[in-house]
Structures are given as structure tokens and as C-alpha cells.
C-alpha positions in Angstrom: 17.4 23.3 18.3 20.6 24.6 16.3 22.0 23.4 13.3 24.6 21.3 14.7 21.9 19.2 16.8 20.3 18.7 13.4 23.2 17.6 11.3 24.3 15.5 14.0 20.8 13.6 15.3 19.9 13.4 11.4 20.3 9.4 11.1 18.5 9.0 15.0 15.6 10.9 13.2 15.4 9.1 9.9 15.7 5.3 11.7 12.4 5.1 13.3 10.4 6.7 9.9 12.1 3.7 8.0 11.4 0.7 11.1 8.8 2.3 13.5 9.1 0.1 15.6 12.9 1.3 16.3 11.1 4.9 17.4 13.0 4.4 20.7 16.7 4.3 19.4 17.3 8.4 19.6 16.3 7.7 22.9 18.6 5.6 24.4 21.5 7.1 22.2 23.0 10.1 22.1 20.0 11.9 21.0 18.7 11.3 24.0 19.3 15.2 25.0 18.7 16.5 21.2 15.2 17.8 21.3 15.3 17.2 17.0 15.6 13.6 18.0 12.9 13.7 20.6 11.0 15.3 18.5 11.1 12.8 15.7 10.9 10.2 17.8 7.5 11.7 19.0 6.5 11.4 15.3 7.7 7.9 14.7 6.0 6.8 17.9 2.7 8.4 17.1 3.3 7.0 13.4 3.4 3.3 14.5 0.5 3.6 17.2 -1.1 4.7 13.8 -0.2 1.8 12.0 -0.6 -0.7 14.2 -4.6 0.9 14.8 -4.9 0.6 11.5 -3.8 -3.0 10.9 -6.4 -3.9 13.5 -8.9 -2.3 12.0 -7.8 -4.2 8.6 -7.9 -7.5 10.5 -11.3 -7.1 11.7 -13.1 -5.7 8.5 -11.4 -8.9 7.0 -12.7 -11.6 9.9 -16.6 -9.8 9.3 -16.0 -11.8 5.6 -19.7 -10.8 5.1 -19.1 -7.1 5.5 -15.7 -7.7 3.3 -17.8 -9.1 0.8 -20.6 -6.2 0.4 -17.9 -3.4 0.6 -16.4 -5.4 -2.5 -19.4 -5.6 -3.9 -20.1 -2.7 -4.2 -16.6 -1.2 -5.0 -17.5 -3.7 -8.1 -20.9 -2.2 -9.0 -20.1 1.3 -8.9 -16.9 0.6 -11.3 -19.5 -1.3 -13.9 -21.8 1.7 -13.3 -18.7 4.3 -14.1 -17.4 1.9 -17.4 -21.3 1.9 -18.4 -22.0 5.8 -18.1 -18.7 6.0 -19.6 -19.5 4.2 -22.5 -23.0 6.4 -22.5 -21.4 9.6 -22.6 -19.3 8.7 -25.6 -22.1 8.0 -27.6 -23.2 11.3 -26.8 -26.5 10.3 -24.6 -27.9 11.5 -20.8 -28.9 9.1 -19.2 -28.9 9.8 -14.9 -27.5 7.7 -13.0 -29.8 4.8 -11.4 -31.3 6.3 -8.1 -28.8 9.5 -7.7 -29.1 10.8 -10.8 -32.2 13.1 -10.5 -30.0 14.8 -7.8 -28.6 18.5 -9.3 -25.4 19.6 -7.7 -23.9 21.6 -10.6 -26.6 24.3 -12.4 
């Protein structure tokens, strides 16, 4: 790889970060030969394999609605827990935590 191959695949390697889906382009271009480009467009490939894994796992922790709900559910919980210790420790009290808190992690 010199400079020159750099400066000159720059745009083939910026395309597919910006679309994935256009991961192919340096590939059917002139960067076809610039191993920058191939290179890149290794990374934009492996980036929208990535993506689109992780919009099916999105789309089936959103059709389990009953799983959807508990994991908001307890998101929810443990942010009233937080604002409530919160509030505890500026009135200056200790209370522990409800079923974690007689746990010791930091002497």
C-alpha cells in the first residue's frame, strides 16, 4: 500500500462506511487492484453483515413482546431503585440495596 493508492482509493474507502450496503463499489471500480480499497471494503462488508445480525436480533426481541416487556420492566425498576437510593444517600442514610445489598465488593 503507498501513499498514492491511499490518496487516490480515499472516496472508494469512505462510500461503503457511509451506505454499507455499497461495500462492493471499490470493487468493481478502479480500486479494484488497490489493496486500501480491498481492505476497506472487507471492513464495510463485515460492518453490514454486523448490522443486518443485529437488526434481526432487534426484530425478534421485539416479536417475543412478553420478553420486550420484562426487559423494560426491569430497565424501569432499577432506574426507580437508583432515583430512590439517590435520594437516600442525600439525606445522608445507608440503606443496602433490596436483595444485593448485603454483597461487599469494595472494603
Amino acid at each position: 500500500m503507498t501513499d498514492s493508492d491511499v490518496e487516490k482509493n480515499k472516496l472508494m474507502a469512505i462510500i461503503g462506511y457511509i451506505f454499507p450496503i455499497l461495500f462492493f463499489v471499490p470493487l468493481v471500480t478502479d480500486g479494484k487492484d488497490s489493496p486500501f480499497a480491498k481492505f476497506h471494503a472487507n471492513q464495510q462488508l463485515i460492518l453490514l453483515i454486523c448490522w443486518v445480525a443485529w437488526s434481526v436480533v432487534i426484530s425478534v426481541m421485539i416479536s417475543i413482546i412478553h420478553l420486550y416487556l420484562i426487559f423494560r420492566l426491569l430497565n424501569l425498576a432499577l432506574f426507580v431503585v437508583g432515583v430512590l437510593w439517590a435520594i437516600s444517600a442525600s439525606r445522608g442514610e445507608m440503606k443496602p440495596l433490596p436483595v444485593v445489598g448485603g454483597f461487599t465488593l469494595i472494603k
